[in-house]
DOGU-687962 format. One line per field, with one value per residue (C-alpha): residue in three letters; x, y, z. Coordinates in nm, 4 decimals, decimal comma, padded with zeros to 6 digits. Layout:
<pts>
resn = ALA  ... .
x = X  ... .
y = Y  ... .
z = Z  ... .
</pts>
This chain:
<pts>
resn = UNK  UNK  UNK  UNK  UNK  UNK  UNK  UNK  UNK  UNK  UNK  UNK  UNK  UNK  UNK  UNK  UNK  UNK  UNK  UNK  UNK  UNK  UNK  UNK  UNK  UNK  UNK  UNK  UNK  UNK  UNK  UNK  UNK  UNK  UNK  UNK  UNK  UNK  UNK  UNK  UNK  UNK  UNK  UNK  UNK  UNK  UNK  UNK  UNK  UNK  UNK  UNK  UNK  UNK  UNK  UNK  UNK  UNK  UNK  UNK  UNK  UNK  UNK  UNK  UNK  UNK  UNK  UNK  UNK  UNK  UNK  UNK  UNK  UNK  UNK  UNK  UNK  UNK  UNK  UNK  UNK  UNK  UNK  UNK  UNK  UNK  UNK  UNK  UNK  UNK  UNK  UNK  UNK  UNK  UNK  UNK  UNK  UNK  UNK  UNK  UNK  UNK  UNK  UNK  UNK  UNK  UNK  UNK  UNK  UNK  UNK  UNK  UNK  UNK  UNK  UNK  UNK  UNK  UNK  UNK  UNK  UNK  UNK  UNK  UNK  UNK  UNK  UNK  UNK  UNK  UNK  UNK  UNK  UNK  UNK  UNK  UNK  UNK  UNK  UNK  UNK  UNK  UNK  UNK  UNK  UNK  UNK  UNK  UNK  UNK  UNK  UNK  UNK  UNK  UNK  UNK  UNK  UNK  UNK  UNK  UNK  UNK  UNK  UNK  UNK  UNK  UNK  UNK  UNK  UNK  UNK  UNK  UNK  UNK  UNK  UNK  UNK  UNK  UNK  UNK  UNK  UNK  UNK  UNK  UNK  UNK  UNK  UNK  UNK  UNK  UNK  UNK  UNK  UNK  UNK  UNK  UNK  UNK  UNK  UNK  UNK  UNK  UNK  UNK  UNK  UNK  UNK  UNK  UNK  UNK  UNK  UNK  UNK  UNK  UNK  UNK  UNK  UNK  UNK  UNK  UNK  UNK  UNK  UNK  UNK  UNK  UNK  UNK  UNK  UNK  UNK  UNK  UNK  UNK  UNK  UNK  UNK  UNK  UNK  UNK  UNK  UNK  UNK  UNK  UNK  UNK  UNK  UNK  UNK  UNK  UNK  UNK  UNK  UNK  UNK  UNK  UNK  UNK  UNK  UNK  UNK  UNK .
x = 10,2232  10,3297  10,0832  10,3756  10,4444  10,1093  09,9299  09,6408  09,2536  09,1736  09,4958  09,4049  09,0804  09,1372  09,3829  09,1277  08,8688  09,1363  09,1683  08,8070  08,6745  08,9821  08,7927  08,5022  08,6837  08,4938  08,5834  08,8090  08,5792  08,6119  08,9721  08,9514  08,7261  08,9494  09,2944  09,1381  09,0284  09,2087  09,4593  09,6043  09,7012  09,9880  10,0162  09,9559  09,9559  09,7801  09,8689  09,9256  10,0352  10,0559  10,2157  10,2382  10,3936  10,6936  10,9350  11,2705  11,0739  10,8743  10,5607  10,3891  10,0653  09,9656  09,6476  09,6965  09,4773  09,4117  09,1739  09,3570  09,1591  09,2460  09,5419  09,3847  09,4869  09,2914  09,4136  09,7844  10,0291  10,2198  10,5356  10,6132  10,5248  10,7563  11,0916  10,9591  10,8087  11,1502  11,3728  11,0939  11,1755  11,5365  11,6056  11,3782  11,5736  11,8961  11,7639  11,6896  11,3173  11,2522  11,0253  11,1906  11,1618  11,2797  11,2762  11,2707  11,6608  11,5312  11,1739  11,3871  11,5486  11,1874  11,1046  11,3682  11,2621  10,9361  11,0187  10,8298  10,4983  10,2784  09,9932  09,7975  09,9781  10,3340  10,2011  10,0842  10,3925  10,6208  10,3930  10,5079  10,8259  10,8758  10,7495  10,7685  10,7614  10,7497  10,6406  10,5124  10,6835  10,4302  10,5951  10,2921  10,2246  10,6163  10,4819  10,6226  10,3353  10,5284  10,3391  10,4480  10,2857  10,3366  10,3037  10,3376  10,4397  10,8453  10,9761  10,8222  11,0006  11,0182  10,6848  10,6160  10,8647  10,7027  10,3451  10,4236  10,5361  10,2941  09,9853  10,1356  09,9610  09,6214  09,6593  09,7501  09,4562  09,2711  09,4149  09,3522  08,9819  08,9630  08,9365  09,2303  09,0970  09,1348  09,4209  09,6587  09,8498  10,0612  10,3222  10,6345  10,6916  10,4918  10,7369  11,0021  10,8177  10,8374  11,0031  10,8715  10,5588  10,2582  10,0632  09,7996  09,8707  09,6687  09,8581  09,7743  09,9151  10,2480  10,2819  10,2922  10,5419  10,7765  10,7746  10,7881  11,0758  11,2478  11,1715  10,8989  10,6572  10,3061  10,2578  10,5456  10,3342  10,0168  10,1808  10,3477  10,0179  09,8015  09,6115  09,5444  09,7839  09,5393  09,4447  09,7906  09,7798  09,4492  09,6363  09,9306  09,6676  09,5818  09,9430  10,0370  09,7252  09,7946  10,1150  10,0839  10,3338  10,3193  10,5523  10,6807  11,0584  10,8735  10,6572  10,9414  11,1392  10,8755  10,7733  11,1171  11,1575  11,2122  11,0317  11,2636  11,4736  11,2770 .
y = -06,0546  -05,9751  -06,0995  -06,2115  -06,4809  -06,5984  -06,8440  -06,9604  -06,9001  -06,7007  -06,4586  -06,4199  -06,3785  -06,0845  -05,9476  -05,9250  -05,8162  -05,5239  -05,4079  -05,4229  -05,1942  -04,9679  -04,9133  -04,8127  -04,5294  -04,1463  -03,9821  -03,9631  -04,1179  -04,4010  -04,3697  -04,3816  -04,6754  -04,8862  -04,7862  -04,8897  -05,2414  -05,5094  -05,3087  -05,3102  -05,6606  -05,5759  -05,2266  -05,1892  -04,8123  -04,5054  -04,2811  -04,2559  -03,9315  -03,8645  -03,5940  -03,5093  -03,2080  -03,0912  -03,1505  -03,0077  -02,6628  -02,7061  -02,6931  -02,9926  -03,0847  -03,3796  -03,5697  -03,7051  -03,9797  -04,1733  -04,2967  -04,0921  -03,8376  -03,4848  -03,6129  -03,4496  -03,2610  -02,9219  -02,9436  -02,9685  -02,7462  -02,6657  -02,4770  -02,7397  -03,0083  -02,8567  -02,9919  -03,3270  -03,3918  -03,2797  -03,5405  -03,8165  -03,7027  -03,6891  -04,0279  -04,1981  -04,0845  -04,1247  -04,4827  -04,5261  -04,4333  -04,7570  -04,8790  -04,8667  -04,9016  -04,7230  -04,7546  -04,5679  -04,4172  -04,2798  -04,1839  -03,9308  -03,7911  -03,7128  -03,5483  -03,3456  -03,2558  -03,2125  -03,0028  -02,6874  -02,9594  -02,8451  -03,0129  -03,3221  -03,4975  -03,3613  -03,4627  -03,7830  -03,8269  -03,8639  -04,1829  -04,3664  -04,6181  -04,7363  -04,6220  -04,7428  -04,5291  -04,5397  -04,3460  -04,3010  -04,0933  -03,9298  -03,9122  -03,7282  -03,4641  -03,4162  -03,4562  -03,6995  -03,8330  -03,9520  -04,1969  -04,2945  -04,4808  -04,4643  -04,7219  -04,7225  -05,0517  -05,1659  -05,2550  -05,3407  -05,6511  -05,7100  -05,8562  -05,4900  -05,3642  -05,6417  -05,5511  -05,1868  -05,2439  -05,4483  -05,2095  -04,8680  -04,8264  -04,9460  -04,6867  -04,3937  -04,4974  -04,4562  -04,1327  -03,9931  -04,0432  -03,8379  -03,4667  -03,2958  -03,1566  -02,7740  -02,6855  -02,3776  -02,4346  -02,1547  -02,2086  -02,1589  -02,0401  -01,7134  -01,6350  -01,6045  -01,3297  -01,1855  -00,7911  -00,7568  -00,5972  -00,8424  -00,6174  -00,7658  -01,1168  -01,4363  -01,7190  -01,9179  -01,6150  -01,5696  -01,9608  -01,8916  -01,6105  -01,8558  -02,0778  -01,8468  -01,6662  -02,0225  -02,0508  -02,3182  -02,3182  -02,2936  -02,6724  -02,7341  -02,4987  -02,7033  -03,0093  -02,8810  -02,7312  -02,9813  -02,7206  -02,7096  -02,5143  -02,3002  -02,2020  -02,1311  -01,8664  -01,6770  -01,6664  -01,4909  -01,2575  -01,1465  -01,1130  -00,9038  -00,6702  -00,6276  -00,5513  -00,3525  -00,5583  -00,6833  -01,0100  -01,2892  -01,0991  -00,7557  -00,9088  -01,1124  -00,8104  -00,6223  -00,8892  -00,9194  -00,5673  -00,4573  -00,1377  00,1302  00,0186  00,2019 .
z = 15,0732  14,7132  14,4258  14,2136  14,4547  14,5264  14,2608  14,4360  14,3065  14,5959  14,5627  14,1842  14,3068  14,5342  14,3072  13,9972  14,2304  14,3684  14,0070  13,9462  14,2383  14,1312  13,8301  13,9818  14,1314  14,0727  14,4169  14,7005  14,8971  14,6740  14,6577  15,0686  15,0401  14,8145  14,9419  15,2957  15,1851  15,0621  14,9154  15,2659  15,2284  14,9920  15,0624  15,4330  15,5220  15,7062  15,4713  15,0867  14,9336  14,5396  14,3837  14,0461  13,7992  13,7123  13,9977  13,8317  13,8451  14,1993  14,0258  14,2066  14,3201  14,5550  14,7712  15,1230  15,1109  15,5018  15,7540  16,0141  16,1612  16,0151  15,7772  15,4761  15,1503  15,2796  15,6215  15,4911  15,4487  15,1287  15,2040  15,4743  15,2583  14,9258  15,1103  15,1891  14,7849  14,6680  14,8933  14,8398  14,4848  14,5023  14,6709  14,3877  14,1001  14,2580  14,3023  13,9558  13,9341  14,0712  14,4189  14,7764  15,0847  15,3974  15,7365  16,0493  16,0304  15,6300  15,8556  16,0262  15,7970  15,6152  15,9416  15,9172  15,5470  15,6723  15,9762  15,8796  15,8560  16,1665  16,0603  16,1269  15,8447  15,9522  16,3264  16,1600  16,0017  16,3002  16,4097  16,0574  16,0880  15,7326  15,3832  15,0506  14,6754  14,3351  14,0450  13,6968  13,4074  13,2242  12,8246  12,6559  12,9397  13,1017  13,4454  13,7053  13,9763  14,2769  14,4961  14,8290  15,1148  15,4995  15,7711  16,1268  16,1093  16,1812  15,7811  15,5051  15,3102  14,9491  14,8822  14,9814  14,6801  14,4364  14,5067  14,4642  14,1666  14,0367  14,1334  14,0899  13,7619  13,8618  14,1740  13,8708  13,6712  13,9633  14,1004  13,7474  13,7350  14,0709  14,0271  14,3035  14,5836  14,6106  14,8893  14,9618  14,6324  14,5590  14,2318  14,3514  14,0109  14,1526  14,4057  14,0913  13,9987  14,4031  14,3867  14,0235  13,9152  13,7867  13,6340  13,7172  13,5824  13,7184  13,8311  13,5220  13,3179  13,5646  13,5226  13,1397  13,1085  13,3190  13,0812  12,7806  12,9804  12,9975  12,6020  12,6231  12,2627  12,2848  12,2406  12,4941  12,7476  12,6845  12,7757  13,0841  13,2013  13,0557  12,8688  12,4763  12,2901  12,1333  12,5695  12,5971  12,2988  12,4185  12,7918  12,5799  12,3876  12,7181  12,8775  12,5491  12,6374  12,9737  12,9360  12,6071  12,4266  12,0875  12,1182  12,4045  12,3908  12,4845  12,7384  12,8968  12,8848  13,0864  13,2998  13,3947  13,4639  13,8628  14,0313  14,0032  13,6919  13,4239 .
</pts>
């Protein structure tokens, strides 16, 4: 049922009233609620996963959102799940960034992305027969936020496509109110730094030097991170102490330094 092809009072009805309780939104649970009601009559699904960040890089971060029992975010697994965000990724830009569709032949080949997913959700996953995605560009903080739904239902049709459309930026509104839930997120910008020394750099400050490596300002960092820029320079003070540098060239030259090379 797409709401651009409906004109009665009560579709307008439900639709207003839709974007209304999406306002509402504070918590997952409220996310759960809403995504669960009658959301489902232009979105059916049993699972919706966002992901947002910088997908070029790998930084990403996502939410499983579902009434199925054990398909969360904290019960997921990253590493498994990395290879399935990137085609989900791929296959949207090479469509033009805009909503699709698949069905069960593009289900398997997910699977086969996801393969590594031992989970409930990659267990989950192999129950869905069609799915449907779109996304947001976000111009004032770089990041992309990916949002695709899953349904063990045979194909969705283009009333599907339409209504996806049409309430993707009520369901990023409401994602954005909701603070991520903690999960196993590891940067895969860390594992650049894998074989090299830290000394004794925090993630946040490991995530910085990648960027500074890569020749990102301050105020490009900030934006990336979505952290002020004036953060980003008191992370650097710190960097520069611990590793007893006095500029970003020395400290990229040292972070960049192997065991064993001097």
């Amino acid at each position: 049922m797409s709401i651009s092809s409906v004109h009665s009072v009560d579709h307008l009805q439900r639709y207003f009233r839709i974007l209304q309780e999406g306002l509402a939104i504070r918590r997952h649970f409220d996310l759960l609620i809403w995504l669960q009601g009658e959301m489902q009559l232009y979105l059916p699904h049993e699972i919706m996963l966002a992901a947002w960040g910088d997908f070029d890089s790998g930084i990403v971060r996502y939410d499983i959102i579902s009434a199925l029992p054990g398909v969360r975010t904290a019960h997921s697994e990253p590493p498994g799940l990395s290879p399935l965000l990137a085609g989900l990724y791929t296959r949207w830009v090479e469509l033009g960034r805009t909503p699709c569709v698949s069905g069960i032949d593009d289900i398997r080949l997910l699977h086969e992305n996801g393969a590594a997913l031992q989970c409930s959700f990659g267990r989950a996953l192999q129950g869905m027969r069609s799915s449907a995605l779109h996304g947001i560009s976000d111009k004032r903080g770089h990041d992309e936020c990916l949002y695709v739904i899953f349904s063990s239902q045979d194909e969705f049709d283009d009333s599907t496509l339409g209504s996806m459309e049409i309430l993707l930026p009520y369901l990023d509104a409401a994602f954005r109110r909701v603070a991520p839930l903690p999960h196993p997120f590891k940067s895969p910008l860390c594992s650049a730094y894998s074989g090299r020394e830290n000394h004794g750099l925090s993630e946040r400050e490991t995530q910085i030097m990648e960027w500074v490596r890569k020749g990102k300002t301050n105020a490009e960092i900030g934006s990336i991170l979505r952290i002020s820029s004036f953060t980003v320079k008191n992370h650097l003070h710190q960097i520069f102490r611990k590793l007893d540098v006095y500029n970003r060239m020395q400290a990229v030259s040292k972070i960049e330094r192997r065991p064993g090379n001097g």
